[in-house]
DOMAR-873444 format. One record per residue (C-alpha): residue in three letters; y, x, z negated. Coordinates in steps of 0.001 Angstrom, whole numbers, plus 500000, padded with zeros to 6 digits. Layout:
ALAYXZ...
// end
This chain:
UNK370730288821438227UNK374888288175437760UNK376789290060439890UNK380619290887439228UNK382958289342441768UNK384888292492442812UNK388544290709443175UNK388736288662439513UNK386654290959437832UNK384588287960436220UNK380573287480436141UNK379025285712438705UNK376102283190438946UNK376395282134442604UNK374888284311445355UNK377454283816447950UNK380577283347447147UNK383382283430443494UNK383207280487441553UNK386613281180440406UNK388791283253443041UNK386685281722446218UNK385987285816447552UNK383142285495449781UNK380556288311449648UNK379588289137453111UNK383236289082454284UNK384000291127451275UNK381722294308452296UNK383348294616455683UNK386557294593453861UNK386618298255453116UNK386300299391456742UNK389489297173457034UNK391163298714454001UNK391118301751455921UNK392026300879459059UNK395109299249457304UNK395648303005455355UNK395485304718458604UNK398069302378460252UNK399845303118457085UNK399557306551456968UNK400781306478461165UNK403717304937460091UNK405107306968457491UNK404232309624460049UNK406717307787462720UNK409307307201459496UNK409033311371458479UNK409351312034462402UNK411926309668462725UNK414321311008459439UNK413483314708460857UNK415016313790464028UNK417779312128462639UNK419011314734460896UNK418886317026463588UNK421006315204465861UNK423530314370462129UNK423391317931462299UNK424229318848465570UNK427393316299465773UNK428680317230462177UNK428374321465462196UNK430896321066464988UNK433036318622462940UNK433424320991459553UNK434055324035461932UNK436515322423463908UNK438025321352460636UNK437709324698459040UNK439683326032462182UNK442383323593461648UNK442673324071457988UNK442846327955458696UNK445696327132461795UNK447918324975459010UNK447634328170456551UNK448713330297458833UNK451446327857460156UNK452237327640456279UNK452382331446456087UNK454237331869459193UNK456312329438458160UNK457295331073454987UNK457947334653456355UNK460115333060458684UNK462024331294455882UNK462563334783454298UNK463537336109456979UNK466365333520457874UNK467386333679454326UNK467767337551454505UNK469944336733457278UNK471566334186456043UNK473202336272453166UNK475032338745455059UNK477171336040456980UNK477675334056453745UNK479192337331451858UNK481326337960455400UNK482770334616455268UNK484077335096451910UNK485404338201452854UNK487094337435456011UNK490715335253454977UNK492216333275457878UNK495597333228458762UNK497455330407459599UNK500767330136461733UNK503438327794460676UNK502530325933463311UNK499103325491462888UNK499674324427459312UNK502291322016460835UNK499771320185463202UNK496956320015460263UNK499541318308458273UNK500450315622461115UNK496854315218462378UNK495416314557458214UNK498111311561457681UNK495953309594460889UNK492629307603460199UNK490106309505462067UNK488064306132462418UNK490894304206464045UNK493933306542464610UNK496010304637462173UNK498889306332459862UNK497913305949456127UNK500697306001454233UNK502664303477456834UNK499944301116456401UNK500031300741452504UNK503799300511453021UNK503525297575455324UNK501016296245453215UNK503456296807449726UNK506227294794451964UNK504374291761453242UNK503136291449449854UNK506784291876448042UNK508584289688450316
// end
């Protein structure tokens, strides 16, 4: 009677064991009960893995709902800073107006003697307090002589 070794797939003469692969019989029918032993330890792990992922992404959830409202409530605090913002500029610019059209209406006069003092005060260097025009003329001179 040949048997069919059940790892290679190839006839059998011997009785105990695989001439070709070496698969020894006896050992091979208590191999199934192992098979499934393996499957269930299997089967508990991607149990552990699908607990694992669920909890996971609880806690991912529970740290990051917080996070995109608290960045919703900022985004909605610029556009309303934005808006706020804007009205105000109107508002200054509606204001602004009026005193630009009353300075061009209003015309200052000035006394002689006002007009006097300007006159001295723009011939000195602001920077320094030095008189222009007498320092290009001692400049013209040093140079000329």
């Amino acid at each position: 009677m040949e048997k069919v070794c059940p790892r290679c797939k190839l006839p059998q003469e011997g009785i105990n064991e695989c001439e070709y692969c070496g698969l020894v019989f006896r050992e091979y029918k208590n191999e199934p009960n192992r098979k499934l032993v393996s499957a269930t330890k299997k089967g508990a792990a991607s149990i552990l893995r699908i607990v694992l992922f669920i909890i996971v992404g609880f806690a991912a959830l529970i740290f990051i709902i917080p996070l995109i409202a608290n960045l919703k409530m900022k985004l909605s605090n610029n556009q309303q800073n934005k808006e706020l913002k804007q009205t105000a500029n109107i508002q200054n610019e509606q204001q602004v107006k009026p005193k630009r059209q009353q300075r061009k209406t209003q015309i200052k006069i000035k006394s002689p003697e006002k007009i006097r003092k300007d006159k001295i005060r723009k011939q000195f260097s602001i920077w320094d307090g030095s008189h222009r025009n007498l320092e290009s003329i001692i400049k013209k001179a040093r140079v000329g002589a």
